[in-house]
C-alpha positions in Angstrom: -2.7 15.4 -6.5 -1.0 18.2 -4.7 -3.1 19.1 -1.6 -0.6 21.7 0.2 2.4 24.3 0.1 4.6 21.4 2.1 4.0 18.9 -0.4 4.4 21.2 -3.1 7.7 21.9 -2.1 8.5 18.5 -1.4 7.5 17.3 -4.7 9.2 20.2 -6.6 12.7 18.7 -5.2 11.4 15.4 -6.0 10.7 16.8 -9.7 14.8 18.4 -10.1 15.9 15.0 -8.3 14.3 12.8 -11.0 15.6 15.6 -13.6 19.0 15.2 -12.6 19.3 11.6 -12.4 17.7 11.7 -15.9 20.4 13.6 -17.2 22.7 11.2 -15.2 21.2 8.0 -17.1 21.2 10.1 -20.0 24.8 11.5 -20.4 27.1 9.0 -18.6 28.2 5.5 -20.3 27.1 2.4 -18.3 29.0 -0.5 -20.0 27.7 -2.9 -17.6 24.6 -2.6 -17.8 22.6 -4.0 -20.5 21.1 -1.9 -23.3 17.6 -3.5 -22.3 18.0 -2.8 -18.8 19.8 0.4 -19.2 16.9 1.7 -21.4 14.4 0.1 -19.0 15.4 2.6 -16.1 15.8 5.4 -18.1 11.9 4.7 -18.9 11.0 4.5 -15.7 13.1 7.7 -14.3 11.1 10.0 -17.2 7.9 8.4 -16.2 8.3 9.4 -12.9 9.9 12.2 -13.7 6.8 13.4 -15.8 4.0 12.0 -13.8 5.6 15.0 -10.9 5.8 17.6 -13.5 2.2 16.9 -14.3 1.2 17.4 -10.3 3.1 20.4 -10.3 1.9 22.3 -13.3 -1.7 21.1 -11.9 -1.4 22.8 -8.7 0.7 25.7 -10.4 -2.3 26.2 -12.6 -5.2 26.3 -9.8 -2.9 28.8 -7.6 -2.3 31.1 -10.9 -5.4 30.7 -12.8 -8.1 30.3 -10.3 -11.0 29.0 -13.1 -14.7 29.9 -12.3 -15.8 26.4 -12.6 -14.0 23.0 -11.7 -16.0 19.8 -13.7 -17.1 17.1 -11.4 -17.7 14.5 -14.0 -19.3 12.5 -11.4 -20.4 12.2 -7.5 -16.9 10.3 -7.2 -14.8 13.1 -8.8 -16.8 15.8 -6.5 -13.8 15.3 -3.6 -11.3 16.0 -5.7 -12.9 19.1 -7.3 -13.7 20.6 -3.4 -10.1 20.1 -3.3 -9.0 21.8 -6.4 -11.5 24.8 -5.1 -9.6 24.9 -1.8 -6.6 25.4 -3.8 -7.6 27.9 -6.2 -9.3 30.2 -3.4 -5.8 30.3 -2.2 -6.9 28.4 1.3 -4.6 26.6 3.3 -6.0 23.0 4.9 -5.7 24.6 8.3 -8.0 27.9 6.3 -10.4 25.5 5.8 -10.3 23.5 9.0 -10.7 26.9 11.1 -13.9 27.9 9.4 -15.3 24.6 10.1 -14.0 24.5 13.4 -12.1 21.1 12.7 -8.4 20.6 13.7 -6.2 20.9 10.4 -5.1 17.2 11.1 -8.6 16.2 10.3 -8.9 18.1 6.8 -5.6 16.9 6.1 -7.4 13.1 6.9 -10.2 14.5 4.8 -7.9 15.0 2.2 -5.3 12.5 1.8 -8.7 9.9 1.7 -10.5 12.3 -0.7 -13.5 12.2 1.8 -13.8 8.6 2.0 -14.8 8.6 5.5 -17.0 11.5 5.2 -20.6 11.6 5.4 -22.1 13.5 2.6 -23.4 16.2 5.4 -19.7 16.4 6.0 -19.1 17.1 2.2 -22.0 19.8 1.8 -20.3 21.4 5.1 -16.9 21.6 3.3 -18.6 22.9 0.4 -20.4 25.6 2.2 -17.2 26.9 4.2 -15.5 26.9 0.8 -18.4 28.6 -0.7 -18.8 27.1 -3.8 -22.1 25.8 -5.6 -22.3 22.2 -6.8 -24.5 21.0 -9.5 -24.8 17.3 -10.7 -27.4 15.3 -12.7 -29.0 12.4 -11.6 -28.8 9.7 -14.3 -30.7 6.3 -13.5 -29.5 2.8 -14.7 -30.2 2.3 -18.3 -31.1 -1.5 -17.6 -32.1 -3.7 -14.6 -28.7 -5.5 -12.9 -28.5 -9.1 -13.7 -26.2 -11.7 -12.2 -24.0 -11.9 -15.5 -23.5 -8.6 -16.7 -22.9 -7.4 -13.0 -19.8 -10.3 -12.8 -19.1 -9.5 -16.3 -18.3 -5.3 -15.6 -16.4 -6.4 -12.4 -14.2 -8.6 -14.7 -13.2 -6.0 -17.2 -11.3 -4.2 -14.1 -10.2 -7.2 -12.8 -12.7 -8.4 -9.9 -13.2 -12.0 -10.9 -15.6 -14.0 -9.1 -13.5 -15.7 -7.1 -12.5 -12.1 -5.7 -15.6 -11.2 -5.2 -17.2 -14.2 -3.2 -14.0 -14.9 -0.9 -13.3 -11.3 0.2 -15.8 -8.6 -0.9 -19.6 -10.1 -0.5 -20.9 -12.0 2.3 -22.6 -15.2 2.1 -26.6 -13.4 2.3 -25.8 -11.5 -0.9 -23.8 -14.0 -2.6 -26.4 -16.9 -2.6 -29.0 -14.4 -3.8 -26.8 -13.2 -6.7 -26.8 -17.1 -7.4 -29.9 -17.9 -7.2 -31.5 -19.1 -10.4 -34.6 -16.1 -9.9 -33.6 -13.3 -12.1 -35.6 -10.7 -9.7 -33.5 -12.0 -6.4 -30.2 -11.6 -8.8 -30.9 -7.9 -9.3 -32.2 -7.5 -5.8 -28.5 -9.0 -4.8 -26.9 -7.6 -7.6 -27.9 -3.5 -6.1 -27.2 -4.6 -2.6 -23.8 -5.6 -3.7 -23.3 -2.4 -4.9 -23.4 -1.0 -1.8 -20.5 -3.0 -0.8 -18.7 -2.4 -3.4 -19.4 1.6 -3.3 -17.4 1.3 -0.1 -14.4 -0.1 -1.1 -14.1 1.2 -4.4 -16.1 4.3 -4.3 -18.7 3.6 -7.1 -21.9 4.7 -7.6 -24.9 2.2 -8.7 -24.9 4.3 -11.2 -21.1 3.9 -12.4 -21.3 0.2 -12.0 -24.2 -0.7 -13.9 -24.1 1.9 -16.8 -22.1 1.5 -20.0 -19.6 4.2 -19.0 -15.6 2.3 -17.9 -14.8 1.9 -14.6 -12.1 3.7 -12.7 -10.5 3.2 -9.6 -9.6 6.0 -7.0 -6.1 7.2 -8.2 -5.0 7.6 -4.4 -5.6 4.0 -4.1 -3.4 3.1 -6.2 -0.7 5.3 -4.8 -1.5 8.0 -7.6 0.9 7.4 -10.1 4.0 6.7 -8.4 3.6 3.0 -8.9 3.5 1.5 -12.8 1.4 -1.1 -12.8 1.7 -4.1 -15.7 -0.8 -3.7 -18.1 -3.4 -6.4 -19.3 -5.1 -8.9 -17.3 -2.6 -9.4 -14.4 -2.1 -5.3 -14.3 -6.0 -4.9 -13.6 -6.3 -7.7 -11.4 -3.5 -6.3 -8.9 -4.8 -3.0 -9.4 -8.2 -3.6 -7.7 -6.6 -5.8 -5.1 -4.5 -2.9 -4.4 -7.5 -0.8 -4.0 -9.0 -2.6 -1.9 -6.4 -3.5 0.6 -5.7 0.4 0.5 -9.4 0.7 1.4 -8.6 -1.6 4.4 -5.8 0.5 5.0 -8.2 3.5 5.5 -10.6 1.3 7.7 -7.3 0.5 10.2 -5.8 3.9 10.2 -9.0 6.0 10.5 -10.3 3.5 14.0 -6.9 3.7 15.5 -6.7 7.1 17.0 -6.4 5.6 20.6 -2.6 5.1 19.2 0.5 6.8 19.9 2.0 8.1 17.2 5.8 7.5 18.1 8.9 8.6 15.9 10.0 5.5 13.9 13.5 5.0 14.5 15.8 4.3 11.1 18.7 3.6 13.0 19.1 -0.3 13.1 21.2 -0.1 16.3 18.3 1.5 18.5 15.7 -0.7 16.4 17.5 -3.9 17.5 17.8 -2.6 21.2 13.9 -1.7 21.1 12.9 -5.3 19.9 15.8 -7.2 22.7 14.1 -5.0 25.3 10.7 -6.8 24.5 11.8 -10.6 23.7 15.7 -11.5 23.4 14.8 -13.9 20.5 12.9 -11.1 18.4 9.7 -13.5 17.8 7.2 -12.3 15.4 4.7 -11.9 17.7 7.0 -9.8 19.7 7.8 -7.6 16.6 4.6 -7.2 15.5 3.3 -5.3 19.4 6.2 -3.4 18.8 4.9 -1.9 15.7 1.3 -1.4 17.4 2.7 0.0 20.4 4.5 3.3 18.3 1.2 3.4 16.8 1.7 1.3 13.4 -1.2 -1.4 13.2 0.0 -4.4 10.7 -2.9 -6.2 8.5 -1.4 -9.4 7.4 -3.4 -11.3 4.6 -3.3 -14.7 3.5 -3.9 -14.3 -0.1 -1.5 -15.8 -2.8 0.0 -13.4 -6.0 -0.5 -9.5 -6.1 1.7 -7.5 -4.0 3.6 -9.1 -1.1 3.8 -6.0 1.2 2.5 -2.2 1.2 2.7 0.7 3.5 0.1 3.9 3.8 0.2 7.0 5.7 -3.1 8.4 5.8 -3.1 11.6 8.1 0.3 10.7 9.2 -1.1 7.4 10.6 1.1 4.6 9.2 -0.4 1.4 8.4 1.5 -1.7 7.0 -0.1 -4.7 5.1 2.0 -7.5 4.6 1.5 -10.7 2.6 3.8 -13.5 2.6 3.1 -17.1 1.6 5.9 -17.9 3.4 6.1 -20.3 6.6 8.9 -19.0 7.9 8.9 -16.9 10.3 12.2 -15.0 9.6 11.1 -13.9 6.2 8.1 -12.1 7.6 10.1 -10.4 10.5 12.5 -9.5 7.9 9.4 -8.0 5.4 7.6 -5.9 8.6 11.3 -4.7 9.4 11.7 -3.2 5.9 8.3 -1.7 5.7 8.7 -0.1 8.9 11.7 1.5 6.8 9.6 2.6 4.3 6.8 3.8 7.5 10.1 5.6 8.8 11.1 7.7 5.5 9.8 11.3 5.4 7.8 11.2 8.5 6.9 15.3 7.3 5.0 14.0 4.8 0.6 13.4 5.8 0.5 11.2 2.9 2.7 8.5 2.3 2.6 5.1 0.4 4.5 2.4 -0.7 4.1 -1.3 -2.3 5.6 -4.1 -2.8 5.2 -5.6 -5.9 5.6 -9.4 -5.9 8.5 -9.3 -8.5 10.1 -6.2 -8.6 11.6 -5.2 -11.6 15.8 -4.3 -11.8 15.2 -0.6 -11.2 12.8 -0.6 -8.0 14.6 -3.8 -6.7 18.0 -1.6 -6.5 16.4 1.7 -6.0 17.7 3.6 -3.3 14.3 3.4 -0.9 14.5 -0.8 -1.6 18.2 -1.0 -1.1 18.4 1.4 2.5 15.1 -0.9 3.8 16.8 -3.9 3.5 20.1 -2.8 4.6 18.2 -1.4 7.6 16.0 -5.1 8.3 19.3 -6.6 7.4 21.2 -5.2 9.6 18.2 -5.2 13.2 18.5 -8.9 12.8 22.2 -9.5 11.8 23.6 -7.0 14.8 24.5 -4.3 12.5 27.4 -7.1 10.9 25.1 -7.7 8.0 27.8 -7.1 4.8 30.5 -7.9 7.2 29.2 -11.3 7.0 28.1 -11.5 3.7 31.7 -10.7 2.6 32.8 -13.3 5.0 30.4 -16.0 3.6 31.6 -14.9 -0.2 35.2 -15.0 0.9 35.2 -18.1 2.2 33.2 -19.7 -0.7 36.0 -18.4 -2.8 33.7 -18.4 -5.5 31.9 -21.1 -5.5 28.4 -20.9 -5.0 27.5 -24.5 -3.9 29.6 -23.6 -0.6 27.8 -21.2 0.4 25.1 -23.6 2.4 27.6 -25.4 4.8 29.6 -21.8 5.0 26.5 -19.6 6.2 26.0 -21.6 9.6 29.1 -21.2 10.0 29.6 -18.0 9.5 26.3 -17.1 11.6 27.5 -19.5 14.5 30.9 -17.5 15.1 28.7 -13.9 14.8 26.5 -15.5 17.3 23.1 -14.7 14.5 20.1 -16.8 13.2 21.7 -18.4 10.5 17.7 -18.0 9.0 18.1 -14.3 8.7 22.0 -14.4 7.4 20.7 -16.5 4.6 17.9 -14.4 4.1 20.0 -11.3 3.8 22.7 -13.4 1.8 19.8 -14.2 -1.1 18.9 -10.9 -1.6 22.3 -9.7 -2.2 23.3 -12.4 -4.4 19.7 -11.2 -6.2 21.1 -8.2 -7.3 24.3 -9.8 -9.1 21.5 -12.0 -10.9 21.8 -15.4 -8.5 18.9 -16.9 -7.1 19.7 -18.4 -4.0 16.6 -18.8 -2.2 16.0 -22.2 -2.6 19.1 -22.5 -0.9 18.2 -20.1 1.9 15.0 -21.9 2.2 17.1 -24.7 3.5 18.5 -22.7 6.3 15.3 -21.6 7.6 14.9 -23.3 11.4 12.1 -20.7 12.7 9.0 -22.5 11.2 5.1 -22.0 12.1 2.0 -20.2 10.9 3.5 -16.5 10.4 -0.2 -15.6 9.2 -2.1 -16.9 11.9 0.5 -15.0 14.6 -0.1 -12.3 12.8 -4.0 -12.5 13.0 -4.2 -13.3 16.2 -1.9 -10.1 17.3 -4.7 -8.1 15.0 -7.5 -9.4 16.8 -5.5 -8.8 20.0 -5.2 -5.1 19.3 -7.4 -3.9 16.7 -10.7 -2.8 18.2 -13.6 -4.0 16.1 -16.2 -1.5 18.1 -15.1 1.1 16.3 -15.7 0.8 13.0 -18.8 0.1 10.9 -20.5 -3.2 10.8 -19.9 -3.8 7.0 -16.8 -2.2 7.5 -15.9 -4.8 10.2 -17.4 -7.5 8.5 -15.0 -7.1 4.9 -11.9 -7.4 7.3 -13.0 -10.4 8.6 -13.3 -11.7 5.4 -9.6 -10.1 4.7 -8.2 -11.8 7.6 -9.7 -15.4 6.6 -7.2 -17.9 5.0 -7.4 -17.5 1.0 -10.3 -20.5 0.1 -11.2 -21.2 3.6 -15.0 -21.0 5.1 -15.7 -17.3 6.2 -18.2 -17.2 9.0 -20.2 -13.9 7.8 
């Protein structure tokens, strides 16, 4: 959704951008590409392209039409209707802000969460200065929660159980939910739903009536990102929503943090990090990002996505989520989501995600190609296709070559031959080669990239501040997938 005149604007250029290099796919021959894959961006241009058109018609249509009533289907939808209001009375976020005597960088919080971190006095208060009357029914649950059909309505949006006892319920609630007494499995089942209210912003009443669930489109990113459909597609979708919720969580206790300008030049990235630790350690990149004011949740969880980044209230947060060991292929990930952290730093809202096999047209987008130019070239010196060219050249061809070539090649550059190989997979992954295995190989900088990670977290992230439940789920976030979680 459309919250503001600057975003407005922004995604009207977005809108002719797509429309142009629609009519680019569209009219100009492409011989080598396949028709499959040729077809298979155009698709995903006009769905993009559409998806904007549809946000700026929306906010087009509340600015022109102004309608009497906005529907609130439900207590979830009511943030998004106060928004829509805002819009239609013709207010500004900073309109709104000044007749509640709030800074316009905390409605534009507000906003970009959809009131996720509001109390509900704060959301009758908005309402008020707005001057709008809500109405909404009350409708109780149509059957007592039991153990199975709770589990089972989590399922169908893809929360299996395994989900839900390693990183959503504690221990307390989970043993009652198991117990074998069908009165303690509907006491658990409703205390559950408390939990689960917080991180996916449903009602008792939404989870345990026959009604489908629905996740928060800003979770999700709104629609920018196309998830798979069928099992798979809902499973990542609610891990998505719920590492955005952790997102929230971090951004919304870090206000202590500066809130520096993120550099996107590699040259003055590289300096930053050599000024810190001439070896460019994890650990040493990882205070870097906390110390301009990005906080980095690292996870240990297999499959989904691999890496995201939010901007909530022009906070940025990264999560990143590598089941590698090595510790070069996470500095390498942090280095090109702090790309992605960098890019349009006008916008309040931002996000971006990784998915854990990207498909031909994101993996050569222009946003994934210019981050991993930009990590490429922080840990090659700036040389990064210089060297790749000299590793290709000297292979003449031949692909096998390439492993006694790279360390080499990195030796006379004076590089980590971990992070020229890195850099050397990827590009050979956009001709169609998979090298990794290869690059695996060459990997020297070995340890426990997740634990380093945690333990910077816990180093910098200030537990006092947020809510005991909300304290407790990322402690369950930053156990190791399948291990004991002391609740």
């Amino acid at each position: 959704m459309i919250k503001n005149e600057r975003q407005y604007r922004i995604t009207k250029a977005q809108t002719l951008n797509f429309a142009n290099a629609l009519n680019d796919f569209e009219l100009k021959p492409a011989d080598h590409l396949h028709p499959i894959l040729r077809k298979a961006q155009i698709d995903a241009v006009r769905s993009q392209y559409n998806d904007l058109q549809t946000e700026v018609r929306e906010y087009e249509s509340l600015l022109r039409e102004r309608p009497a009533v906005i529907e609130a289907q439900s207590l979830e939808e009511l943030p998004a209707a106060l928004i829509k209001a805002r819009i239609a009375l013709g207010l500004s976020q900073k309109d709104l802000a000044e007749k509640m005597g709030l800074k316009e960088q905390q409605v534009q919080r507000y906003e970009a969460t959809e009131y996720s971190s509001a109390s509900l006095t704060r959301v009758k208060e908005v309402a008020d200065a707005l001057g709008v009357s809500v109405s909404e029914r009350v409708s109780l649950p149509v059957e007592e929660p039991t153990r199975d059909a709770f589990i089972a309505r989590l399922d169908t949006v893809g929360i299996d159980s395994e989900f839900l006892q390693n990183r959503l319920l504690p221990t307390t609630i989970l043993s009652g939910l198991y117990s074998d007494d069908q009165e303690t499995q509907g006491h658990s089942a409703a205390r559950a739903s408390d939990v689960l209210a917080r991180v996916f912003r449903w009602s008792p009443n939404a989870l345990f009536s026959a009604q489908p669930l629905a996740f928060p489109q800003v979770a999700a990113a709104a629609a920018r990102f196309k998830l798979p459909g069928g099992a798979h597609g809902r499973r990542l979708n609610a891990y998505i929503v719920w590492a955005h919720y952790l997102g929230l969580v971090v951004a919304n206790a870090s206000g202590r943090l500066p809130m520096m300008h993120l550099t996107l030049d590699p040259v003055e990235m590289r300096a930053n990090l050599l000024a810190r630790d001439s070896s460019i350690s994890l650990s040493s990149v990882l205070h870097h990002f906390w110390d301009c004011g990005v906080p980095v949740i690292p996870l240990g969880d297999s499959g989904a996505f691999h890496g995201a980044c939010w901007r909530v209230g022009g906070r940025n947060v990264i999560v990143v989520k590598q089941k590698s060991r090595y510790l070069s292929r996470w500095i390498f990930d942090l280095l090109h989501e702090w790309h992605h952290a960098g890019q349009s730093p006008e916008e309040a809202t931002h996000a971006w995600i990784e998915e854990g096999e990207l498909t031909s047209s994101r993996r050569t987008s222009p946003e994934e190609l210019a981050a991993n130019n930009f990590a490429g070239n922080v840990v090659l010196n700036g040389l990064a296709e210089d060297l790749v060219q000299e590793c290709v050249k000297n292979a003449r061809g031949k692909i096998p070559l390439l492993k006694s070539i790279v360390p080499d090649v990195a030796g006379r550059a004076g590089v980590a031959v971990d992070y020229l190989a890195n850099y050397l997979a990827w590009r050979l992954s956009l001709q169609g080669l998979n090298w990794w295995g290869a690059a695996s190989n060459l990997q020297t900088q070995t340890g426990d990239p997740f634990m380093i990670a945690r333990k910077v977290f816990y180093e910098r992230f200030d537990f006092g501040s947020v809510d005991p439940v909300d304290a407790q789920l990322l402690n369950r976030a930053l156990a190791y997938e399948g291990s004991e979680i002391d609740d």
